[in-house]
N, C-alpha and C positions, 0 to 999 in steps of 0.2 A: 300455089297455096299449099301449107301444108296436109299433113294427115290430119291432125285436128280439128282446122277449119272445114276439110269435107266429110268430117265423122257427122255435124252437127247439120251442112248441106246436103248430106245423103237422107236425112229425114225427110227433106221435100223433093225428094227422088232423083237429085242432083248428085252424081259422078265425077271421079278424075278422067275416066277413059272418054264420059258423054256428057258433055258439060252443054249446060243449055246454050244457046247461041246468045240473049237476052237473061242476064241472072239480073234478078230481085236488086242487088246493089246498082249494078246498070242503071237500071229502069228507075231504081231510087233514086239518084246520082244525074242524070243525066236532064231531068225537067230543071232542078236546082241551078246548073250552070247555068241553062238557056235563061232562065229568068235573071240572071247575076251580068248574064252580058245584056240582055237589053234593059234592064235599068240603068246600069254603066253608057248605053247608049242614047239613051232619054236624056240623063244628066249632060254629057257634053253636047247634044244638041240646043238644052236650051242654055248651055254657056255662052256658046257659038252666038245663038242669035240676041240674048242682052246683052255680050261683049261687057258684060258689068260682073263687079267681085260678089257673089253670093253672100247672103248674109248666113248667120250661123244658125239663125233658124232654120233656112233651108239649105243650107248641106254641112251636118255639125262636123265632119273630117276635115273641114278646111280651115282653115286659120284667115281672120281679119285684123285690120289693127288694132280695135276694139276687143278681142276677144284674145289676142296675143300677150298678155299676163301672164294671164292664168295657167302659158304653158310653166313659167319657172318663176310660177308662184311662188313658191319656195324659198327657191334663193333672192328675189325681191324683199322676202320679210326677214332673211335673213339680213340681207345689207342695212335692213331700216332699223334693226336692232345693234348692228355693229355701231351703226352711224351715232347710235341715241345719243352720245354726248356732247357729240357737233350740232344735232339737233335742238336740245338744248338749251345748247350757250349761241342761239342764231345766230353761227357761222353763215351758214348755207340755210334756207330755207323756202318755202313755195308759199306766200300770203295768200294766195287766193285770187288776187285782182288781175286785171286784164289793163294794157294802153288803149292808147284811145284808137289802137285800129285792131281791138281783141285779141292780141298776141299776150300770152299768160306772161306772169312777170316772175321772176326769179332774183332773189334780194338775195347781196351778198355783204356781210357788216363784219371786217377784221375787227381786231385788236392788237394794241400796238403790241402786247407779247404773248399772241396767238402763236402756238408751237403744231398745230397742225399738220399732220405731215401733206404733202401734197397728192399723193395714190387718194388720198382721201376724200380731199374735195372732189375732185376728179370722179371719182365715185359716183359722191354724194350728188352730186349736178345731175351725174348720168341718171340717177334714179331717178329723179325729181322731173326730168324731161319726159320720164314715160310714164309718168303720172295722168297726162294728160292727151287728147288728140291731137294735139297742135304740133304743126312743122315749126314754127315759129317762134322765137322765145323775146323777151325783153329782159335784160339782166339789169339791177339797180346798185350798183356798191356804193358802199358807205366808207368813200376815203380821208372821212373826216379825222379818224383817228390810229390811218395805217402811214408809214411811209412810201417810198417810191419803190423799191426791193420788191417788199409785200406784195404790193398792187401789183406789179409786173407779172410778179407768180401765180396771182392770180387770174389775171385776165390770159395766161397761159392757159390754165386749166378752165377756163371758159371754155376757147377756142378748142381743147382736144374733148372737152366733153360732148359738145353740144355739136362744134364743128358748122356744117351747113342749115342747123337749124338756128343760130343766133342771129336774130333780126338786128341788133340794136345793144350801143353798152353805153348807160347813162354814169357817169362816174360823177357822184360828189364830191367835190372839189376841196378840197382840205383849207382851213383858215389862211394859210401861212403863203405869200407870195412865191418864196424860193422852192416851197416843195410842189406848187400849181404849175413853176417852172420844170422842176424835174420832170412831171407828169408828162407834159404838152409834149418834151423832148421825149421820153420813153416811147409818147406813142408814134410822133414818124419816124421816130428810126425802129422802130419796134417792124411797122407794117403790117399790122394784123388786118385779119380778113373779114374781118366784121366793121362794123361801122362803130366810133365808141365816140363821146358827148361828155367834155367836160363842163359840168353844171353844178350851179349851187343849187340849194336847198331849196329857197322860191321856188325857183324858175321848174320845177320838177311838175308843177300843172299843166306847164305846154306838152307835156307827153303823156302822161298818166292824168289818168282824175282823180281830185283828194277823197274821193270816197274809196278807189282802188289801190290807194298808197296806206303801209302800216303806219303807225303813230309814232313813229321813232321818225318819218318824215313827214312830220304834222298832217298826214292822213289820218283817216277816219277807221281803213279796215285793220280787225281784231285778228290778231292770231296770238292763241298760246300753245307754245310745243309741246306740252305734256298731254293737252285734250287733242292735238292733231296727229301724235305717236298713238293715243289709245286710239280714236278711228281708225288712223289706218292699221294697224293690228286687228282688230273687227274686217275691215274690208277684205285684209288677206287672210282670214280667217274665211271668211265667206268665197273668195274666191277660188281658193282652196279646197273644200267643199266640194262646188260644184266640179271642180278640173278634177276631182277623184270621185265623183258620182260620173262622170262624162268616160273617165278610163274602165271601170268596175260596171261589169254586166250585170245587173237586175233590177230588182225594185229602188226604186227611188225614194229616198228619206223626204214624206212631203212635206214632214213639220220642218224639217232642215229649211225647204223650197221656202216653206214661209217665211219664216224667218228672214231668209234674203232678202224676200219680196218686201218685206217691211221695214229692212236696211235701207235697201232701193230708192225707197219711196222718201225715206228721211234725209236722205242723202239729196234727192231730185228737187225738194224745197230749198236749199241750199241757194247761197248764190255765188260759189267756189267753184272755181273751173275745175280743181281735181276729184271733190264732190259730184259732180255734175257727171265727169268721164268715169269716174267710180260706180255712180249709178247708173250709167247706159249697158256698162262691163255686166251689172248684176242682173240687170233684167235680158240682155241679150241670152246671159248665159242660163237662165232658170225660164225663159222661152225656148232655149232650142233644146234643152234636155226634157220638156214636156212635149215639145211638137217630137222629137227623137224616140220618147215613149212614145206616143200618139202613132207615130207612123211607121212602125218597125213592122217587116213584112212579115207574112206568113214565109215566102220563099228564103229568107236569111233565117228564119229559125230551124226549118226542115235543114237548109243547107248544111248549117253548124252540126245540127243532129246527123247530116248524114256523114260529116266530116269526121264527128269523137268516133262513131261509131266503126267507121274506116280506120282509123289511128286504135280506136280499144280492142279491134280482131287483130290488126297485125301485129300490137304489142305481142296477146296472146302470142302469135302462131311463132312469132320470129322468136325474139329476144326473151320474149319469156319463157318460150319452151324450150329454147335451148339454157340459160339460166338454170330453168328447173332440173333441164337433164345432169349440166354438168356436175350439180352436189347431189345426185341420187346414186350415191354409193357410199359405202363402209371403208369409214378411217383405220390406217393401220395402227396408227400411233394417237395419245393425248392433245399432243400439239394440234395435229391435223383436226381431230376433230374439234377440238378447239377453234379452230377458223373455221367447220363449218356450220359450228352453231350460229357463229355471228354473221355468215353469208346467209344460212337461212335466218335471221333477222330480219336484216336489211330487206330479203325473198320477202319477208312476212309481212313486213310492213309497208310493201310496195301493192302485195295484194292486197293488205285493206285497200289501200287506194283506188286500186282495179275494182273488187267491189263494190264501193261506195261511186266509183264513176259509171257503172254498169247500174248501180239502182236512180242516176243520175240521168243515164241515157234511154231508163225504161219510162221514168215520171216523164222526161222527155214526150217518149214516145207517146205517151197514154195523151197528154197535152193535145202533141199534135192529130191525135185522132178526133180529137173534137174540132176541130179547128179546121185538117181538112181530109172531111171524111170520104174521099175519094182515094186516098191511098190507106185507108183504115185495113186493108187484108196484110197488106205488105210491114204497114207499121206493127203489127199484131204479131206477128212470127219477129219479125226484127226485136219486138221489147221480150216476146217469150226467148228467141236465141241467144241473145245478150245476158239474160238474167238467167238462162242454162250454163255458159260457157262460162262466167265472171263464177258462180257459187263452185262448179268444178274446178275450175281450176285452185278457187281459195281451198278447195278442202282438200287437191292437192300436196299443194302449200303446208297446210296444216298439217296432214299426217305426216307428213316429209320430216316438219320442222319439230313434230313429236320423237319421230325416226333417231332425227339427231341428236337431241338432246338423250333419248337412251344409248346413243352409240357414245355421246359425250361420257355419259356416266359411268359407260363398260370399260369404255379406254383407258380413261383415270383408274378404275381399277385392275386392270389387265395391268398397267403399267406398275403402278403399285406392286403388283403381284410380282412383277417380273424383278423391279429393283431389287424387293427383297429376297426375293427367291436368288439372285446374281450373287448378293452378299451374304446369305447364307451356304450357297453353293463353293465360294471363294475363302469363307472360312472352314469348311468341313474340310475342303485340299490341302487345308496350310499343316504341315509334321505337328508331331505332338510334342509339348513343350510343358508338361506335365509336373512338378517337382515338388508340391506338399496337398495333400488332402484338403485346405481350402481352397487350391488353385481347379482341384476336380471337382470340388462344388461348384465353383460360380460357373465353370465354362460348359457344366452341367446345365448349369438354371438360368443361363444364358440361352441355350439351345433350348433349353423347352419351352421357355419366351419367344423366341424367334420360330418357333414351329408353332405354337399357338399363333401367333398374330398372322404368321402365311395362312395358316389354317382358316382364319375367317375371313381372311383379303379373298381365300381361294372362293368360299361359300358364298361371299357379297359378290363377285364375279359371277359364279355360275346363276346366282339369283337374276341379275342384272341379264346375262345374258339369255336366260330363261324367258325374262319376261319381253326382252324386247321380240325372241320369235314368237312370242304369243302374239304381242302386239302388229309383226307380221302377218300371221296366220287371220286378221280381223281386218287387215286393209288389203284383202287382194285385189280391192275394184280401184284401186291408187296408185300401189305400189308395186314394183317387179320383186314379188316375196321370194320366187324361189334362188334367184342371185344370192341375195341379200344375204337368206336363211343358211345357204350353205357356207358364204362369206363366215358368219359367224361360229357357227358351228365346228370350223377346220381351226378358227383361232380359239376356240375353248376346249377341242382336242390336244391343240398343240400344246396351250401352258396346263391340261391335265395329266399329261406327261412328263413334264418339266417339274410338277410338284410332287408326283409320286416319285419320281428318282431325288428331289431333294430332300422328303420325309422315309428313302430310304434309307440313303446318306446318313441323315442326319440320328434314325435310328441305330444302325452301326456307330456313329461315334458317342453318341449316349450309352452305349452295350460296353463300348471301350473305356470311358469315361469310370464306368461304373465299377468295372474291375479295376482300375487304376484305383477305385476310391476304397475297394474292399482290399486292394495291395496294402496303400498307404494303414488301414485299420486294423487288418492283422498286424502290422510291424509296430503301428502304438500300443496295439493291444500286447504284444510281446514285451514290447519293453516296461509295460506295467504291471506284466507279470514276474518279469525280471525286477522292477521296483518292490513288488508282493514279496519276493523270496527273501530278498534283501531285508526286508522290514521284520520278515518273519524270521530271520537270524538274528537280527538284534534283539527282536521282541524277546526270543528263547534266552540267549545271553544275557539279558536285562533283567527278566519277571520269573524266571523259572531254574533261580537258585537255590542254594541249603539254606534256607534259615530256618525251617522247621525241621527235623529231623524224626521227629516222632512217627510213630508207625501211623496215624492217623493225616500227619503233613505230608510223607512220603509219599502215598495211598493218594492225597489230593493233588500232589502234585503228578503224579504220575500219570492221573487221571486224564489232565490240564493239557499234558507234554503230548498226548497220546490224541487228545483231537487239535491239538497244533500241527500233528507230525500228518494228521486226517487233511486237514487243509491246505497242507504243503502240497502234500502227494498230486490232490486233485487240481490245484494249481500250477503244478508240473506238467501235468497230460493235461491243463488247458493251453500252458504253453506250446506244448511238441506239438499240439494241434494245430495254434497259427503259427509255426514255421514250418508244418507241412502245407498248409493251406499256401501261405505267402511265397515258398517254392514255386508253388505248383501255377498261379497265378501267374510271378515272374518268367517260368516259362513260357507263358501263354503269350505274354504282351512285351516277349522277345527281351525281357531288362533282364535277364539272369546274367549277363555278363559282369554287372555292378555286383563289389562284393559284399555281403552281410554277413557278419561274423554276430548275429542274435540268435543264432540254434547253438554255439560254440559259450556265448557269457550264461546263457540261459543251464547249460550241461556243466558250468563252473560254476555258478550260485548254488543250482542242486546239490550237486557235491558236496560242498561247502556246507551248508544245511543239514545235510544227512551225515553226514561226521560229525556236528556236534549236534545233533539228537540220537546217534550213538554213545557220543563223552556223557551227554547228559544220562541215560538210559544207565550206563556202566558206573555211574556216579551214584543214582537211584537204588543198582543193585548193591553197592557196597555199604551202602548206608541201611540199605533193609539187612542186608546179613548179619551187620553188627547188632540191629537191632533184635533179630533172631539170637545171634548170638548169645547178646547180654540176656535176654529173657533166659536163655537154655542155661544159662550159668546160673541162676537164681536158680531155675528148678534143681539142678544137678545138687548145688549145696544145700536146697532144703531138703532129698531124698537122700543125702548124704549124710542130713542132721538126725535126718529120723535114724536111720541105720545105726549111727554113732549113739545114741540113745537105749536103742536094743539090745544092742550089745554090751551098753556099760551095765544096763538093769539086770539081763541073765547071768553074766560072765562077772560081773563084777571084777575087773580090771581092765586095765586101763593103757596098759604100756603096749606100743606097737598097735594098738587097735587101726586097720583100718589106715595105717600108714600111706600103702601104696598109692593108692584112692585119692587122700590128704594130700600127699608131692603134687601126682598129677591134674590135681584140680587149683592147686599152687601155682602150679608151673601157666596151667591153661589163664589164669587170673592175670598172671605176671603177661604172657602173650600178648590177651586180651587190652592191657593196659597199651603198652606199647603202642598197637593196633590206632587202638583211639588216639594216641596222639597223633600217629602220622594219620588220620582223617581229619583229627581237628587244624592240623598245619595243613593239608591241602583246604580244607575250608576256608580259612584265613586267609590263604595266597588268594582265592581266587576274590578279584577286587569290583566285578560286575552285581553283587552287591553290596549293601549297604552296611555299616560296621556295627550296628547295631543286629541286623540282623545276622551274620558273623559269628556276634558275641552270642547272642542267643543259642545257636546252633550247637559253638564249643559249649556252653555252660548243658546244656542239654547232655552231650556226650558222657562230661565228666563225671556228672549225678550219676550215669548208667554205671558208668566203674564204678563210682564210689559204693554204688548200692551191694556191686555185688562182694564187694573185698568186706563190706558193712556184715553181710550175711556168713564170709567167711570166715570172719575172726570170732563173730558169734559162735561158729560151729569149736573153731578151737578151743575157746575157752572153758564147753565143755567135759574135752578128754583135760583140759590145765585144773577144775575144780575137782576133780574125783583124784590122781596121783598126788600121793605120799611128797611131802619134800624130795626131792632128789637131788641131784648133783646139777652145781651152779650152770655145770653145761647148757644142760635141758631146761633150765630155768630161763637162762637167757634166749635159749630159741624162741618157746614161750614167749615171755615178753616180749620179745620182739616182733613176733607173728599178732602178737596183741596189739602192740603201739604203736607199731610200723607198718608203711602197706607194702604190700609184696612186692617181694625183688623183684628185679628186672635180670634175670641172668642174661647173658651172652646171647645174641639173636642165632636162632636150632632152626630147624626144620623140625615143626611140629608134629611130623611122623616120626622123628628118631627118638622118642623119649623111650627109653629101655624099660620094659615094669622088673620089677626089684621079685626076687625069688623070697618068698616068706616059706616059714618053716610050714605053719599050717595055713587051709584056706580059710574066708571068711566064713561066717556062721551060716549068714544072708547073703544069697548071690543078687550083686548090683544089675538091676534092671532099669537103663536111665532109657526111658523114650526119647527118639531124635525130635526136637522143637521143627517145625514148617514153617515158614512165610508165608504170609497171605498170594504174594506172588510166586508161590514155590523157586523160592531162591534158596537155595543151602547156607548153612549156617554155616561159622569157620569152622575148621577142623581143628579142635585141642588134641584128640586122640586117636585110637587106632580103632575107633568106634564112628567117627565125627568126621563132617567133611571140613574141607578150606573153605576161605571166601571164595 
């Protein structure tokens, strides 16, 4: 016996080392036999002494001829349903009537093109014989309208059906002389082992009586095969019945019983032989299953009881406790536990059964203590032990089967955790294959998906396996916790190891990732700052030429050039910035060997930029000096005009006044013109803008001479209106200083003009203030007073 069955015998002070001599099962066990052999003993003594076959009433285990139907009831009704169409078309049929020495009659009627197979009739006969009690049979064919063939085949299958029960074969004799001949012949040489009767139609009263012949031979008895198929359907319906109340142990259906009994009964008025053995079958058999009830010991119920309960301890001790032991451990893998969900299934639903046959074998028991209340101490601990051992072991069962399914659900996740942890793992190894800033996006936001989803595989894991030690920790009176608990715990060690090195992993290559991404962004960023410079060179080229010239355009435009030249700069050192940055980077993540020439195009646009906001600057200042210039030349000749005024009103004359003064501001006019044309032809040349605004510029310039040669011929005309006629000479210089604009002598260097020795000095010593620039740019130099552009 095992340990569990003496866990529960050690409560009545019963031991493995000191086992009673007489144990309770014994003593249970042991009256039951003695009673089971001498009623066994009983029985075949009174066999012995009526040497006769028991009826079924008194001993229903035994089989009578009457009572042997209903063993293969079944397949009886099955044959009578195959048969139905032979039945029918009475081929083969059982009338009901008897000959005149009570042997039942069996009518056989062909058709001349009756296609019946032969298994069939054959059959059909057989059944029709055990219809009834009789050894005996009388067969009637109707060879009125078969030939010789026919009939042959069938009084074949007479003989194999019936065999030693065929008393007698009346054959009617067919109209026709030659085929009466056939017949006669068929049958000695045939030699069958029956006796067979060829007879007309009359003569069928010397054997049979016309009240037991059907009406097809001017008899009297009725039969229709469609009400003789639904009887017997009811009869094997009822028979049926009772042969599966006779097999199934308990209460009796007694309205079923009646029922029968009132078949029986309708059947027993009858005056049909297979009626007749029909109804002895029903009452035989709803008598011995009421005397069966009636008489059923008290020793075969104890006995049965003592037997389940013999068979429900050693299920427990044997097969079930080794069952339970072998799936009372932790799956490594999904799979596995996977099969052992479904072993503890089948476990689980094998102990409903053990329980519901333990609360089976206690109602049992409580029965038998009324019943006999001489073993009521024994039966009392037996229903309480049964109904202790069957609830333990289901709750067993039960936590076990709770067990698994949490170990189910850890494993699916552990497994989970691991696949993905494998394919993250195997992609973090693989070289980096890096090659534009979207490529380090995705394999970025790739990786922080793939760390996210481990992330909560990891936490549904450790949740699951949290709670199955708790659920541990609540079944220690079930389960072997501490196994178990360490079982898991070494596997939620092991994959939280496994996740920390692959969300280390995976944090380095995210770190890697991300300077590849700030590489790649410096370098676009570079080359849009390279695009910036580029734009801001044409821009300057484009929008920030001469077409205003006035001190007011100049001033705005200078203005303009000066936070263009502000934006460059800082555009500049944002570039050196990222190609210090993208250096420094490339070194880090070892790609410096790839060459980049964007600190090299970046240091060539600069330049580039910065020399023509230089041309431009140098452009600005030549145009503001002219523009100082001309202003200075207006002033010079109107304090020129005054002086020449002064001197003609005190001195009154006129000749030589103020000459030298006169050349040199001539000379500086004639420069000055000059000047402006070559500014107006570099204006002109330059075709970045527009020709309009161009023309504007030259027209602008030209006004500034014109005004000032306007101002200077003014001043001459003064010393031409005060002198005397003179000499045609001086007349035409005059005019022509009048009506002419000023020569352009020979290109000098504005500092060699020699001043002319005059006899006396001026009256008024010339005091011409030097003009400024708003941007202090020097005016040209006309004299030795005056600077150059």
């Amino acid at each position: 016996m095992s340990s569990l069955g003496w866990a529960w015998l050690g409560e009545w002070g019963w031991t493995n080392e000191h086992p009673p001599p007489n144990t309770f099962r014994a003593s249970f066990f042991s009256y039951t036999l003695m009673e089971s052999e001498r009623r066994r003993s009983e029985i075949q003594k009174h066999d012995e002494k009526s040497n006769v076959q028991c009826s079924p009433a008194e001993l229903p285990l035994r089989k009578s001829p009457e009572d042997s139907e209903d063993v293969d009831d079944d397949v009886g009704r099955m044959n009578v349903q195959r048969h139905r169409d032979v039945i029918l078309r009475k081929l083969v049929f059982l009338p009901g009537g008897q000959d005149r020495e009570g042997c039942p009659i069996i009518v056989i009627s062909p058709n001349a093109d009756s296609t019946t197979p032969y298994e069939d009739v054959v059959s059909l006969m057989g059944l029709l014989s055990e219809m009834t009690s009789s050894l005996a049979f009388t067969v009637v064919v109707d060879a009125r309208q078969s030939h010789a063939k026919q009939l042959k085949q069938l009084l074949r299958a007479c003989q194999q059906a019936l065999y030693k029960k065929l008393r007698l074969v009346l054959i009617v004799q067919p109209e026709k002389f030659l085929e009466q001949q056939k017949i006669n012949f068929d049958l000695i040489l045939e030699g069958y082992e029956f006796k067979a009767i060829l007879i007309s139609v009359h003569k069928l009263s010397k054997y049979v009586d016309v009240s037991q012949l059907p009406e097809q031979f001017g008899g009297t008895c009725v039969y229709e095969p469609s009400q003789w198929l639904e009887n017997r359907q009811g009869i094997s319906s009822a028979l049926n019945d009772l042969s599966q109340m006779k097999r199934n142990a308990g209460e009796l259906n007694n309205q079923r019983l009646e029922e029968v009994e009132k078949l029986a009964e309708s059947l027993a008025s009858s005056s049909r032989v297979d009626d007749e053995f029909a109804s002895r079958q029903l009452k035989n058999g709803v008598s011995g299953l009421r005397k069966k009830e009636e008489t059923e010991g008290k020793e075969e119920m104890i006995e049965e009881h003592a037997v389940g309960v013999h068979r429900f301890l050693d299920w427990i001790e044997g097969c079930g406790e080794k069952w339970l032991q072998s799936l009372c451990e932790v799956a490594d893998n999904a799979d596995e536990a996977e099969n052992m969900v479904k072993q503890h299934e089948l476990l689980e639903e094998r102990s409903k059964d053990i329980l519901e046959q333990s609360t089976q074998l206690a109602d049992m028991a409580t029965r038998l203590m009324v019943v006999c209340p001489h073993y009521s101490i024994s039966l009392h601990k037996m229903r309480e032990q049964v109904r202790h051992v069957g609830e333990h072991f289901s709750k067993r069962v039960e936590a076990q089967s709770k067990f698994a399914i949490a170990n189910k659900s850890l494993q699916s996740k552990l497994a989970s955790l691991t696949k993905h942890t494998d394919a993250m793992l195997e992609a973090l190894c693989r070289p980096d294959n890096v090659k534009t800033l979207d490529e380090a996006k995705t394999q970025k936001t790739k990786i922080e998906q793939k760390t996210v989803k481990i992330q909560k595989l990891y936490e549904e894991a450790v949740e699951n396996g949290t709670d199955a030690i708790k659920f541990l920790e609540k079944s220690t009176s079930t389960l072997p916790t501490k196994t178990l608990m360490s079982h898991i715990r070494a596997q939620l060690a092991y994959n939280c190891q496994r996740h920390q090195r692959c969300l280390e992993l995976a944090n380095v290559r995210k770190l890697k990732l991300q300077q590849y991404m700030q590489l790649f962004t410096s370098r676009k960023d570079c080359d849009q700052v390279i695009d910036w410079l580029q734009e801001l060179y044409e821009t300057l080229l484009r929008d920030y030429c001469l077409t205003d010239v006035s001190e007011e355009g100049v001033r705005n435009l200078r203005e303009d050039r000066k936070q263009l030249e502000k934006t460059a700069t800082s555009t500049y050192d944002y570039g050196k910035q990222l190609c210090r940055m993208s250096e420094m980077v490339s070194r880090i993540l070892r790609t410096d060997k790839e060459k980049d020439d964007r600190s090299e195009k970046l240091e060539a646009k600069w330049e580039q930029l910065k020399n023509a906001l230089q041309t431009n600057e140098a452009r600005l200042a030549v145009v503001d000096s002219f523009n100082s210039t001309a202003s200075q030349m207006v002033f010079r000749v109107n304090e020129l005009e005054k002086q020449l005024r002064e001197i003609l009103t005190y001195r009154q004359k006129n000749s030589g006044v103020l000459g030298v003064e006169r050349r040199r501001l001539r000379d500086d006019i004639s420069e000055l013109s000059r000047i402006a044309s070559l500014l107006a032809a570099q204006i002109n040349a330059d075709h970045n803008s527009s020709v309009e605004g161009r023309q504007k510029a030259m027209r602008s310039i030209s006004g500034k001479v014109e005004l000032v040669e306007t101002q200077f011929r003014r001043m001459e005309s003064l010393v031409l209106e005060e002198e005397e006629p003179a000499a045609s000479a001086a007349e035409d210089v005059v005019e022509k200083a009048a009506t002419e604009p000023v020569p352009r002598p020979s290109p000098r260097p504005l500092s060699n003009v020699v001043e002319e020795d005059v006899d006396e000095a001026p009256a008024v010593i010339r005091m011409v203030p030097p003009v400024a620039t708003r941007y202090n740019n020097s005016a040209i130099r006309l004299s030795h007073n005056e600077s150059y552009l």
